[in-house]
C-alpha positions in Angstrom: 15.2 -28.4 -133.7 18.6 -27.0 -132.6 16.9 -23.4 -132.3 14.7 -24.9 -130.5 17.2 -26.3 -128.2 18.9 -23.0 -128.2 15.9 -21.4 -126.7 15.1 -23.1 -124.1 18.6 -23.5 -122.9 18.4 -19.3 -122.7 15.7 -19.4 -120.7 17.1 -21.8 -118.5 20.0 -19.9 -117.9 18.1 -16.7 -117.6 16.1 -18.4 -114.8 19.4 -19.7 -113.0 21.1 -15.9 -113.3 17.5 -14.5 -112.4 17.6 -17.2 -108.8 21.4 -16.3 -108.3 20.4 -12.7 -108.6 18.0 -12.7 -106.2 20.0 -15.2 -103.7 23.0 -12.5 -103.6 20.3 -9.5 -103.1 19.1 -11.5 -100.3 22.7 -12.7 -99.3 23.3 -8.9 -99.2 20.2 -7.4 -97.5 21.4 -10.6 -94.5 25.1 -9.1 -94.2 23.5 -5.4 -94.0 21.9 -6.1 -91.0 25.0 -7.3 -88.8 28.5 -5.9 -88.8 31.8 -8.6 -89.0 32.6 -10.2 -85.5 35.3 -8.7 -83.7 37.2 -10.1 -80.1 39.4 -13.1 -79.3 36.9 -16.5 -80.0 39.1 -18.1 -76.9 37.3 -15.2 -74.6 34.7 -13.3 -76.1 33.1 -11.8 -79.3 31.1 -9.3 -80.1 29.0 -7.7 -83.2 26.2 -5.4 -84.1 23.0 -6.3 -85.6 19.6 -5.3 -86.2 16.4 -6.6 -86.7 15.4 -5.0 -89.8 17.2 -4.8 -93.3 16.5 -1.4 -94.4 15.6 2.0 -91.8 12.4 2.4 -94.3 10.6 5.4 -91.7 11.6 4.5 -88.7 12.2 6.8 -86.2 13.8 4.1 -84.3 16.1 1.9 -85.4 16.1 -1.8 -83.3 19.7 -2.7 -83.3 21.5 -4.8 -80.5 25.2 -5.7 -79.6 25.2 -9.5 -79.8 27.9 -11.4 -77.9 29.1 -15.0 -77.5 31.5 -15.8 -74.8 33.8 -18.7 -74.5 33.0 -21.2 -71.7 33.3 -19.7 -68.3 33.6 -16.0 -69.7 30.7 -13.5 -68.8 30.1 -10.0 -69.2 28.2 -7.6 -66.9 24.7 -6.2 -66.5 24.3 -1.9 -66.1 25.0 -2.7 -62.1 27.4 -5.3 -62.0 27.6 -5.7 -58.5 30.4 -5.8 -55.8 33.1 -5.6 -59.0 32.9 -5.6 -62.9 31.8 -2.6 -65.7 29.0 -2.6 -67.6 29.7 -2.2 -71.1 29.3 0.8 -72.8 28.9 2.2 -76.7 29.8 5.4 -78.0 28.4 6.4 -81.5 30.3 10.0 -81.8 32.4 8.4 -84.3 29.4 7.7 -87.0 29.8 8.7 -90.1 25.9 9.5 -89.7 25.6 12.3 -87.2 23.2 13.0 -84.5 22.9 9.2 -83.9 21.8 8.4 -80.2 21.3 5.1 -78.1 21.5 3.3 -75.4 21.2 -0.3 -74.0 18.2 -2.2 -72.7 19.4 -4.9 -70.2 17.4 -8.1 -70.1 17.4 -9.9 -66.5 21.0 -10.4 -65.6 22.1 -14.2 -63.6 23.8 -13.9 -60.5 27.8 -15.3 -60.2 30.1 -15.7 -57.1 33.5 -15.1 -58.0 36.1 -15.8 -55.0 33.4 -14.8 -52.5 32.1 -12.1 -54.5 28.5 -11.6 -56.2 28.6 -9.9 -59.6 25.6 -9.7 -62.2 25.7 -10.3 -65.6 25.7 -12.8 -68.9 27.0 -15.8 -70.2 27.9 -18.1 -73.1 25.4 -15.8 -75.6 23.3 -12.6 -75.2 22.5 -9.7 -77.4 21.8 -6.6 -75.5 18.9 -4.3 -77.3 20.1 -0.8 -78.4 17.5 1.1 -79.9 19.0 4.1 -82.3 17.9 7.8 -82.6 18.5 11.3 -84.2 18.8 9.9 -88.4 16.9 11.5 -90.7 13.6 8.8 -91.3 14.4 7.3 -94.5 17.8 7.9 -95.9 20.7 5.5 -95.5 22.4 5.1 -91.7 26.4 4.0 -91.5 26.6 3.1 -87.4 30.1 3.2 -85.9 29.7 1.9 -82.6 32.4 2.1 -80.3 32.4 -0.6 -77.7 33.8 -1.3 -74.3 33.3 -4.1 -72.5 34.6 -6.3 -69.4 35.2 -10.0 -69.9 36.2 -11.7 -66.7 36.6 -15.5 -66.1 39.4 -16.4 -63.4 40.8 -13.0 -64.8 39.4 -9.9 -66.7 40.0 -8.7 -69.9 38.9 -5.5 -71.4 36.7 -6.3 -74.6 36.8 -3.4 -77.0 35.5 -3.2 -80.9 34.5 -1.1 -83.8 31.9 -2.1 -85.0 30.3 -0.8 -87.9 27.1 -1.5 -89.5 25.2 0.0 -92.6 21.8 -0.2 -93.1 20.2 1.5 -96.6 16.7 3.0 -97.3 14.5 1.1 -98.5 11.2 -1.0 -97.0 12.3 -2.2 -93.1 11.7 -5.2 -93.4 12.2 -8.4 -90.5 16.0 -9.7 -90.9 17.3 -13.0 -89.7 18.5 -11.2 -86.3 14.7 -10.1 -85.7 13.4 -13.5 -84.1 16.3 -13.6 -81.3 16.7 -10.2 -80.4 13.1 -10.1 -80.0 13.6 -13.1 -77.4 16.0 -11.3 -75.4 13.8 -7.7 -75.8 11.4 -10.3 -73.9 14.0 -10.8 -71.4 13.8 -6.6 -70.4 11.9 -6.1 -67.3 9.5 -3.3 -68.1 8.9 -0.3 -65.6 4.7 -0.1 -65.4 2.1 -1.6 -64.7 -1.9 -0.6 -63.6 -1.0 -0.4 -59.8 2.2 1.8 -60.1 4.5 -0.6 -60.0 6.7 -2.0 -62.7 5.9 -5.0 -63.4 5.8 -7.1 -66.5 3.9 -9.9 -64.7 1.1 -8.6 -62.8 1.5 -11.0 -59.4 4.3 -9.6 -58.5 3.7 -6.7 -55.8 5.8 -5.3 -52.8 4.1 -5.2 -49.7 6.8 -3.5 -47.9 10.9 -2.3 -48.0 12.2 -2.3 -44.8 16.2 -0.5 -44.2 17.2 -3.1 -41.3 20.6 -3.6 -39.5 23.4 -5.0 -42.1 20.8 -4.3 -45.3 16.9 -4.4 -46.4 14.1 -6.5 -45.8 11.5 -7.1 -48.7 8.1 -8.5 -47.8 6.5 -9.5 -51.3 2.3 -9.7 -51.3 1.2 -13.4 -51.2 0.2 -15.1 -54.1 2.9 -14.4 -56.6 5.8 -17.3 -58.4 8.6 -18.1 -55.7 11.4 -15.5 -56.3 14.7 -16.8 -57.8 16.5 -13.9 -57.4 16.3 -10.0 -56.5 18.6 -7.4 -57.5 19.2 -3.7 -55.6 20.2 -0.5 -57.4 20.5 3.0 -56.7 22.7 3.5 -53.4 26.5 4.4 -54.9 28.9 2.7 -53.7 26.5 -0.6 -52.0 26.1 -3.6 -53.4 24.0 -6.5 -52.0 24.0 -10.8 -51.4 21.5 -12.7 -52.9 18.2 -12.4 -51.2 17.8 -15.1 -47.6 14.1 -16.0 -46.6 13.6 -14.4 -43.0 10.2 -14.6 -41.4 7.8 -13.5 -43.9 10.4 -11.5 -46.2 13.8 -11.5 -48.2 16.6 -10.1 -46.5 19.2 -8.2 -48.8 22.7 -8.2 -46.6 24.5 -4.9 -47.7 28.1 -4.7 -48.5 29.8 -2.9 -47.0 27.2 -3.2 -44.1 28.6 -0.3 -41.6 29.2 2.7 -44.8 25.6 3.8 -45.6 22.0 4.7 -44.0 19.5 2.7 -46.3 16.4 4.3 -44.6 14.5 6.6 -46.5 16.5 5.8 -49.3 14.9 5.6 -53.0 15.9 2.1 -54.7 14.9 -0.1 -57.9 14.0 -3.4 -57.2 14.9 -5.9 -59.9 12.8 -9.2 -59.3 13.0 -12.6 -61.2 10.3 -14.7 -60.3 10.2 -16.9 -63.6 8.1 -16.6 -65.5 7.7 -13.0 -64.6 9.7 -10.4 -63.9 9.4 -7.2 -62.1 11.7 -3.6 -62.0 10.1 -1.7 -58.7 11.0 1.5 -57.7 10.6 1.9 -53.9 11.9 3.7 -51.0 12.7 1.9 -47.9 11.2 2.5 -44.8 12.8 3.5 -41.3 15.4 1.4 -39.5 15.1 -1.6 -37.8 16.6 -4.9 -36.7 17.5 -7.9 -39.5 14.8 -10.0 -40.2 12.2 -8.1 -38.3 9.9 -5.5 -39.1 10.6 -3.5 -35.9 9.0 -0.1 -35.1 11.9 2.0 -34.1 11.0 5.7 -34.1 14.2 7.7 -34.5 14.7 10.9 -32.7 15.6 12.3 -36.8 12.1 11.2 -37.8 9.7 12.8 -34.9 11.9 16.2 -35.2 11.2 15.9 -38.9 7.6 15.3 -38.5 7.9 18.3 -35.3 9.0 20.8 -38.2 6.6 19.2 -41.0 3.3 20.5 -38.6 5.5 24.0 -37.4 5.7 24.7 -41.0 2.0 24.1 -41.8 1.3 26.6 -39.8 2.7 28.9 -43.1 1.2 27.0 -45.7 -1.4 28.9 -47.8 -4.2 26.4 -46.7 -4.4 27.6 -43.4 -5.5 31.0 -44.0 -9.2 29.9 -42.3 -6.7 28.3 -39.5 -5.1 31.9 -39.0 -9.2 33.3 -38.5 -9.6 30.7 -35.6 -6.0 31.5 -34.2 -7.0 35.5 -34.6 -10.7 34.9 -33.7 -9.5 32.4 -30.4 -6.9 35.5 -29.1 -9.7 38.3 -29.7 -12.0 36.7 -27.4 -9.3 36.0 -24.6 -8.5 39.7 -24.9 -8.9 40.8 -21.3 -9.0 37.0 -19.8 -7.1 36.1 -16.2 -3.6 34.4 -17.1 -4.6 31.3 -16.2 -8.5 30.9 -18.4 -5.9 32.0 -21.3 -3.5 29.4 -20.1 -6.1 26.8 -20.1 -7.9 27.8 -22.9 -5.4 27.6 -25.6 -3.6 24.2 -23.6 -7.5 23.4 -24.9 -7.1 24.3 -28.2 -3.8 22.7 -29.0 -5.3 19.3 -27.3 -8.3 19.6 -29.7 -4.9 19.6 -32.5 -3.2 16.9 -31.4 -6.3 15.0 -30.4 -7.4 15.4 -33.9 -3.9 14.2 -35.2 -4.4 11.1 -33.5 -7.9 10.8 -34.7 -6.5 10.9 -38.1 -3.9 8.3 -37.5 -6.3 6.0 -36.2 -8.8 6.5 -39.4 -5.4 5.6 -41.8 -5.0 2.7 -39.9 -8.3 1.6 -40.2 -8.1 1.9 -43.9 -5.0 0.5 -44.4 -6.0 -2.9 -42.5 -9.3 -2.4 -44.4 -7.0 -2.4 -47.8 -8.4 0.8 -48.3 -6.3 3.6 -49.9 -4.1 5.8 -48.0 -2.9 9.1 -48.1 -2.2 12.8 -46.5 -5.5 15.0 -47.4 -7.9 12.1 -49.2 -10.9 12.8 -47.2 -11.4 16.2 -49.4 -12.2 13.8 -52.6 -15.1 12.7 -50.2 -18.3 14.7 -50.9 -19.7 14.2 -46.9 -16.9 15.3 -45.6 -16.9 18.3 -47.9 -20.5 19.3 -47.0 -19.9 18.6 -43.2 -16.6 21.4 -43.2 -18.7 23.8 -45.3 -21.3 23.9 -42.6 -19.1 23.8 -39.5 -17.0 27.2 -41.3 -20.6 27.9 -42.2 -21.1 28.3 -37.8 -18.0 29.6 -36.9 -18.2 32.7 -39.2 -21.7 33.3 -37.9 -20.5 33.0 -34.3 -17.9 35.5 -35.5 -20.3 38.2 -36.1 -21.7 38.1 -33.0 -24.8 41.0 -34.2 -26.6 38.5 -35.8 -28.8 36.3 -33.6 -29.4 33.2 -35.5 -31.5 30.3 -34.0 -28.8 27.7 -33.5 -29.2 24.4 -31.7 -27.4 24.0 -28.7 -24.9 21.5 -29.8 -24.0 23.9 -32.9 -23.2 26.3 -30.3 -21.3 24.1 -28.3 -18.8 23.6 -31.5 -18.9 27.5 -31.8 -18.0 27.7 -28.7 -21.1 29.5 -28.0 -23.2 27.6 -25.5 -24.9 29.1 -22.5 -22.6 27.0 -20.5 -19.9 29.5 -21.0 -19.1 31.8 -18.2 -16.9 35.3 -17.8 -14.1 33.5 -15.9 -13.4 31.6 -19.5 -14.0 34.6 -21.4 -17.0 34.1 -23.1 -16.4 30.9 -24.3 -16.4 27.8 -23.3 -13.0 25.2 -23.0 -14.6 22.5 -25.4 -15.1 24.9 -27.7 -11.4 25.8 -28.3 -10.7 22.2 -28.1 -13.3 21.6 -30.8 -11.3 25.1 -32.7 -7.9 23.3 -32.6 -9.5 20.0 -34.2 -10.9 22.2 -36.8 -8.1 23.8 -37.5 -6.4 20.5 -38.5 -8.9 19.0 -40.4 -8.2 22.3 -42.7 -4.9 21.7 -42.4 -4.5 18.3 -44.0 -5.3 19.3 -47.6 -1.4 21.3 -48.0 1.7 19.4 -47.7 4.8 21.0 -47.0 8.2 20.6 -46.5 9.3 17.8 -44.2 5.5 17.0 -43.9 5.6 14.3 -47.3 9.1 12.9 -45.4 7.2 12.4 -42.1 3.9 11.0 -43.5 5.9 8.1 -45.7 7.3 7.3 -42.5 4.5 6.9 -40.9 2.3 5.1 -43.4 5.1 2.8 -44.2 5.6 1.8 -41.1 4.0 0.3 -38.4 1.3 1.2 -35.6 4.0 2.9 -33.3 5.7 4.0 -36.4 2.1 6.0 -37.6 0.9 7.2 -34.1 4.0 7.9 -32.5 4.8 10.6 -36.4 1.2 11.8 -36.1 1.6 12.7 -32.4 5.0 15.0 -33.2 3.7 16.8 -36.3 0.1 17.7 -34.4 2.7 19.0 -31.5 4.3 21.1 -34.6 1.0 22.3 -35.4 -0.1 23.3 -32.1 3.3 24.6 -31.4 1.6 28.2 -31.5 -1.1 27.7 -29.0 1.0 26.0 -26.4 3.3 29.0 -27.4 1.0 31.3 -26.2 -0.1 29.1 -23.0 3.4 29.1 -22.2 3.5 32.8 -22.1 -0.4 34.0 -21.6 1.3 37.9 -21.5 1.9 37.3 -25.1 -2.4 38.5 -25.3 -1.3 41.4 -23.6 0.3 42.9 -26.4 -2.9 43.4 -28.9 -4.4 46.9 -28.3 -7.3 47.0 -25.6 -10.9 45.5 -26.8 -12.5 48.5 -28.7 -15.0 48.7 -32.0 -11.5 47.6 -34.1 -12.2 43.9 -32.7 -16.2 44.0 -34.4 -14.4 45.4 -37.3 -11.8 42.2 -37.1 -14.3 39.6 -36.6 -16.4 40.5 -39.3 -13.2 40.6 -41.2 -12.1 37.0 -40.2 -16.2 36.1 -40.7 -15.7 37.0 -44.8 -12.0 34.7 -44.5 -14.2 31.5 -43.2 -16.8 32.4 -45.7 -14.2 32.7 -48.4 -13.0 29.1 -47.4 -16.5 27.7 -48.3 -16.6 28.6 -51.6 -13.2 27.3 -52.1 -14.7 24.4 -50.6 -17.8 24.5 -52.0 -16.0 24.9 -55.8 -13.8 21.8 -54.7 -17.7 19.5 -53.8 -18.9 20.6 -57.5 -15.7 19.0 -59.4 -15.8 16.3 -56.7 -19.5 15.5 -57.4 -19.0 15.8 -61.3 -17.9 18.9 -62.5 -15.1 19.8 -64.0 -11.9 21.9 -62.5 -10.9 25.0 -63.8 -8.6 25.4 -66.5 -5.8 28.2 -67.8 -4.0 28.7 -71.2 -1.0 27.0 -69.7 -3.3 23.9 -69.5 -3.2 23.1 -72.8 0.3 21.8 -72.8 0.0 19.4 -70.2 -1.3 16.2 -71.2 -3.8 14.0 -68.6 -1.6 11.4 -66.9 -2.1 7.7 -67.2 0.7 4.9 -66.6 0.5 3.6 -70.0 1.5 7.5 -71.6 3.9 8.1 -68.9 5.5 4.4 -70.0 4.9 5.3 -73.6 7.0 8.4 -73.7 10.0 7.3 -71.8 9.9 4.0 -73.6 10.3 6.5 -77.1 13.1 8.4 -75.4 11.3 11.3 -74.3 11.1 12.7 -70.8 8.0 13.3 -68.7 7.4 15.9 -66.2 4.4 14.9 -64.0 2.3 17.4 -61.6 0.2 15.3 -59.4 -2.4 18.2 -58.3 -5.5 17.9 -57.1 -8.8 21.1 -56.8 -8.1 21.1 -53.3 -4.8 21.2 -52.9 -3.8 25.3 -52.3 0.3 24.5 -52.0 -0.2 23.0 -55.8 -2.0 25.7 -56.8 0.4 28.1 -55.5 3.3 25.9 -56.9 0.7 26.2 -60.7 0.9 30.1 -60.2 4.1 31.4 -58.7 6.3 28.7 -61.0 4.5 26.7 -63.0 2.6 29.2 -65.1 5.8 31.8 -64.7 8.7 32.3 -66.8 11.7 31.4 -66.9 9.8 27.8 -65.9 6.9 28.6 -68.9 9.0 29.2 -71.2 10.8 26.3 -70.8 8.1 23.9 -70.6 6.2 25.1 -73.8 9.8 25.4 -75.8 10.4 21.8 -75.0 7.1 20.6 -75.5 6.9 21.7 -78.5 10.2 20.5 -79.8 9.0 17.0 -78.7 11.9 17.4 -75.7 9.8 17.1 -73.0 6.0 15.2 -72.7 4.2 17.2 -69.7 1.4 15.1 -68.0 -1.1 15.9 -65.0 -2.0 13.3 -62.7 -5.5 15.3 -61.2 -6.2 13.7 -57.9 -9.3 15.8 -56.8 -11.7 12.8 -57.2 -9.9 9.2 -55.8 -8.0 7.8 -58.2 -6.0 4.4 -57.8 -3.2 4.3 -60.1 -2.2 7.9 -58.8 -2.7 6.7 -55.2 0.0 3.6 -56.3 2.0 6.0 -58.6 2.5 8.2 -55.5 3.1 5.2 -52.7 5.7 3.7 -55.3 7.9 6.9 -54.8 7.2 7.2 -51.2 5.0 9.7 -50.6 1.4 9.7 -49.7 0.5 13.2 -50.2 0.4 16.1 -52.9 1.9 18.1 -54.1 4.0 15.8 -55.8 6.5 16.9 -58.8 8.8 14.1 -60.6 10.8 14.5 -63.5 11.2 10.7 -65.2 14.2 10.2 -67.7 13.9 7.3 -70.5 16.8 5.6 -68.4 16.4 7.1 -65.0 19.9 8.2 -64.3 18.6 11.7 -64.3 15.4 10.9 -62.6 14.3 14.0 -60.0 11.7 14.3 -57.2 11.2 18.0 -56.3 10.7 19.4 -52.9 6.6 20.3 -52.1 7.3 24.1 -52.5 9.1 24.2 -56.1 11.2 26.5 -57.1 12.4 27.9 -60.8 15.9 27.2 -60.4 15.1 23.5 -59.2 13.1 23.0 -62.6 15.4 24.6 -64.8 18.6 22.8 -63.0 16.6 19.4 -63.2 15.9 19.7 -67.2 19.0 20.7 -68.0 20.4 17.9 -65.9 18.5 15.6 -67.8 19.5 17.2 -71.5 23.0 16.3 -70.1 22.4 13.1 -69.3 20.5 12.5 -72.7 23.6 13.4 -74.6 
C-alpha cells in the first residue's frame, strides 16, 4: 500500500516538473522574442520585438521597435513636418554581421504644437522593421541602436540599446505577432491595378495642381471623405492640413514664397478611414489658390518650342528627313516667293496637324479614354492607313513609273494635274498635306524636353494642351519656316541634274524602309510577337504586383517601358542597354539577386502601363525609372539614356541600401 502511494506520488511529481518544464520553455521562447524596455516611463519607452520565436528559414526576419509614451508625449513619423526627427536604428553594432533594416511607418496623426503642424504617434505604437543579410537558419543576436525624438511642451532625445536574440529553431507566431500585425495593417502600401498606390481601391487622384502659396488636390468622386493628407518630397517644405476649396483640397506651403512646386515629383499620403492611400504624383503647372487656372508660362511653351526642334533629330524621323529632302529637290529651280509659300505650306500642314492631335487627346480624355504621346501606333487602322500613304509618297518619288492613281491619292502626293510650273511641279496642298505627314511620323519618338512639355499639357487644361501643342508643332516646323524665311537657302544644292533621280529613288527605298518597320510594328500589334535578343532574357515582363513584390523584399527594380514602335527605345536598347559597361552591370546584379529588371512592353494598349506612366508624369515612351525598396534613391532618367546616368543611379541606390 505505501509503495503504492510511493508511486503515484512520483508520477505526480514527474507531471508537475514535466508542466513547470514546459511553462519556463515557453516563458523563455516569450522573453526571446522582445528585448528589456529601456527610456524614462515619465516620457517614453522603447523595446524591440518580433513576431516570431525562432528565425527557422526566414530570409526575413519581422521585428519592430515598440514604444509607449507617457500622456502628451509623441514621437515622429519618417517626415515629421515643419519640426521633429524621425527616429532612426543603426544595427552596425550586432554581434551578427551583415544585418540590414529599415522602418515601415504606419499612417502618422497630425499635432499643432504652438502654431506648428508635426506628424507622428502617440501613447503606443510599434513601428515594423523587417531584418536582412543573416544566414537562414542559424541563431541572430540584434543590437539595435536607437534614436529617437520625444517632444511634449519640450523635446527630449530618446536613445536605447536594445538587444534581442532570437535562436534556430521552427519560427513560430509569438505573443508580439497579433499587434504588430495590426500596426503592419496600419502601413499604406505603394500599388494598386491603376498605378497608383493604394491600399483601398476608391481612392484615386484626379489631379495635382502647384497653385499660389501651395498645391491643390482634386480626388475622383466616389471615394471615403479624407481625414487628412500628407506631402513629402520637396526638401525643406512642409504643408497645413488639407482646406476644402471648390472641388479640391488645398495644401498651404510653408514657407510659401521659398520653392516652385510645379512640375515637381511628390508622394501623397492619404487617410480616408478605412482606407488609405501613398500616391506618387507630379504636380501640374502654376496657378492661382483654389482654382485650377490655365496659366501657360513663357518656361513651358519654350520647353515645348525645344521638345519639337529636337524631334527633328530623333531617329524616327528618318522618313521625315525623305519629305524635307524630297520637298527641297522639287523646289530646286522655283521663284523665291512659290519656295516661300510652299514651305510656309508645309510647316502649316505641321502645326495644323499638332493641333489636330491636341484636339483628338482632348476628345479622349473627356471620353475617359487613355492618353498619351504616340498611342495611335498600338492602333492597327491607323497603322495600315500610314503604310499606304508612305506606300504613295515613295511612288510619287520615283517619278518613271506611271501608276494609275486616283486623283485624290495624287492630291496627298502632291501630284495632281492641278499643279502648275509657277509652284514647281507641285501643288501647295500637297506640302501642307507633307508637313502633316511628317508629324504623324513624328509622334512615335519622345525626346528631351518633349515628355516635360506633353505632361504639361495633358495635365492641364484646354489652353494648357493647345496652347503646348501649338509651340512644340512651331519647333517642329522650325526648319521649314527656316527655309521660307531665307528661300536662297535652295540655292545652295547643286543645279537639277540625273543626281536628283538618283536621290529620289534613294529617298523612295527610305519611305519604303519605314513600311516594313511599320508593317513589322501591325503584325505584333495584330498578335504577333516582338522580336527578342539574348539580353532579353534577363528582363522580366512588368506587372504592378512583381514591381511591388520585389521592392516589398528589398530588392530594386529597374523598369524599361518600350514599346515595337518606339525607335528612341530601341536606340536607347542598342547603344546602352545591350552595351557594356551598362550590360554588365545589369546581368552581374541580376544575378546576385541585387537588382530585379522588368519590361513594361507597350506596343499593344495596355492600362496599368498607361497609369504606371501618368502616375510619374509622363505620357509618353521611352520611359526609364529606377524604384528603390524605400524610395529615397528612386531615379527617373532622361528619354535619351546614357551609361554614366545608369551606372551613377545603381550605385546611388547601393549607397543608399547600406
Amino acid at each position: 500500500m505505501i509503495l503504492a502511494i510511493h508511486f503515484h506520488m512520483c508520477r505526480l511529481l514527474a507531471g508537475l516538473f514535466g508542466l513547470v518544464a514546459i511553462m519556463a520553455s515557453l516563458g523563455n521562447s516569450a522573453l526571446a522574442a522582445q528585448s528589456p524596455w529601456q527610456g524614462d516611463p515619465a516620457i517614453g519607452e522603447a523595446r524591440l520585438v518580433s513576431a516570431v520565436t525562432a528565425t527557422g528559414d526566414l530570409d526575413v526576419l519581422p521585428l519592430g521597435v515598440e514604444f509607449v509614451l507617457a500622456p502628451g508625449w509623441k514621437i515622429y513619423w519618417r517626415t515629421p513636418g515643419e519640426a521633429g526627427l524621425a527616429p532612426v536604428v543603426d544595427l552596425s553594432q550586432s554581434p551578427t554581421p551583415g544585418l540590414e533594416g529599415r522602418f515601415a511607418w504606419p499612417m502618422p496623426k497630425r499635432f499643432d504644437a504652438f502654431g506648428f503642424d508635426n506628424f507622428g504617434y502617440e501613447n503606443a505604437v510599434i513601428l515594423p522593421f523587417d531584418v536582412r543579410g543573416h544566414v537562414t537558419g542559424t541563431p541572430v543576436q540584434v543590437t539595435a541602436e536607437l534614436e529617437a525624438l520625444a517632444c511634449a511642451d519640450i523635446c527630449v532625445p530618446l536613445t536605447a540599446t536594445l538587444d534581442l536574440r532570437l535562436p534556430e529553431g521552427e519560427a513560430l507566431p509569438s505573443s508580439h505577432a497579433q499587434p504588430m500585425a495590426q500596426y503592419a495593417a496600419m502601413v499604406p502600401r505603394r500599388s494598386n491595378e491603376n498605378g497608383y498606390s493604394a491600399s483601398g481601391p476608391s481612392i484615386r487622384i484626379d489631379q495635382l495642381t502647384a497653385v499660389e502659396g501651395g498645391l491643390l488636390v482634386r480626388l475622383a468622386n466616389g471615394g471615403p471623405p479624407v481625414a487628412d493628407l500628407f506631402v513629402e518630397g520637396v526638401d525643406g517644405v512642409a504643408f497645413k492640413a488639407p482646406q476644402a476649396r471648390g472641388e479640391g483640397l488645398f495644401l498651404a506651403a510653408v514657407p510659401s514664397d521659398k520653392v516652385d512646386l510645379a512640375g515637381r515629383q511628390v508622394v501623397l499620403t492619404v487617410s480616408a478611414p478605412p482606407e488609405m492611400a501613398e500616391i506618387p504624383a507630379q504636380a501640374r503647372t502654376t496657378g492661382t489658390a483654389g482654382t485650377a487656372v490655365s496659366a501657360l508660362s513663357l518656361r513651358i511653351m519654350a520647353i515645348a518650342f525645344l521638345g519639337g526642334l529636337i524631334l527633328n533629330l530623333m531617329p524616327c524621323v528618318l522618313p521625315v528627313l525623305a519629305l524635307k529632302l524630297s520637298a527641297v529637290l522639287v523646289a530646286a529651280g522655283a521663284p523665291r516667293n512659290v519656295l516661300r509659300l510652299r514651305f510656309l505650306a508645309g510647316a502649316a500642314g505641321i502645326v495644323t496637324s499638332f493641333l489636330l492631335l491636341a484636339a483628338g487627346l482632348a476628345a479622349l480624355r473627356l471620353a475617359g479614354g487613355t492618353v498619351g504621346w504616340g498611342i495611335q501606333f498600338q492602333n492597327p487602322v491607323f497603322l495600315g492607313v500610314m503604310i499606304a500613304m508612305l506606300g504613295v509618297f515613295a511612288l510619287s518619288l520615283i517619278d518613271r513609273v506611271i501608276i494609275p492613281v486616283p486623283r485624290f491619292v495624287q492630291a496627298l502626293a502632291g501630284t495632281t494635274a492641278g499643279t502648275d510650273a509657277a509652284s514647281g511641279g507641285q501643288s501647295y496642298r500637297g506640302d501642307f498635306l507633307a508637313g502633316m505627314l511628317a508629324t504623324i511620323l513624328a509622334t512615335p519618338c519622345s525626346a528631351p524636353f518633349v515628355g516635360t512639355a506633353v505632361a504639361a499639357a495633358l495635365s492641364g487644361g484646354m489652353v494648357d494642351l493647345f496652347g503646348i501643342f501649338l509651340a512644340m508643332g512651331a519647333g517642329l516646323a522650325a526648319p521649314w519656316m527656316l527655309v521660307a524665311a531665307n528661300p536662297s537657302l535652295v540655292a545652295m544644292l547643286p543645279r537639277p541634274g540625273p543626281w536628283m533621280a538618283w536621290m529620289k529613288r534613294g529617298l523612295a527605298l527610305l519611305l519604303v524602309g519605314t513600311m516594313v518597320w511599320l508593317g513589322s510594328v501591325l503584325a505584333t500589334v495584330i498578335g504577333g510577337e516582338g522580336t527578342r535578343t539574348a539580353s532579353d532574357e534577363l528582363w522580366q515582363p512588368w506587372s504592378m504586383q512583381a514591381m511591388q513584390d520585389s521592392l516589398a523584399g528589398g530588392t530594386p527594380v529597374l523598369v524599361d517601358v518600350t514599346a515595337d514602335w518606339c525607335v528612341t527605345c530601341k536606340a536607347n536598347k542598342a547603344l546602352v542597354l545591350e552595351r557594356d559597361p551598362v550590360a554588365g552591370a545589369l546581368a552581374t546584379a541580376a544575378a546576385e539577386g541585387s537588382l530585379v529588371l522588368l519590361r513594361a512592353d507597350w506596343t499593344r494598349p495596355d492600362a496599368d502601363i498607361a497609369a504606371f506612366l501618368t502616375s510619374h508624369g509622363r505620357y509618353g515612351i521611352p520611359f526609364n525609372m529606377l524604384l528603390t525598396p524605400d524610395g529615397r534613391a528612386d531615379t527617373v532618367f532622361a528619354e535619351i539614356l546614357t551609361s554614366s546616368a545608369i551606372i551613377e543611379a545603381l550605385e546611388n541606390a547601393a549607397q543608399t541600401a547600406k
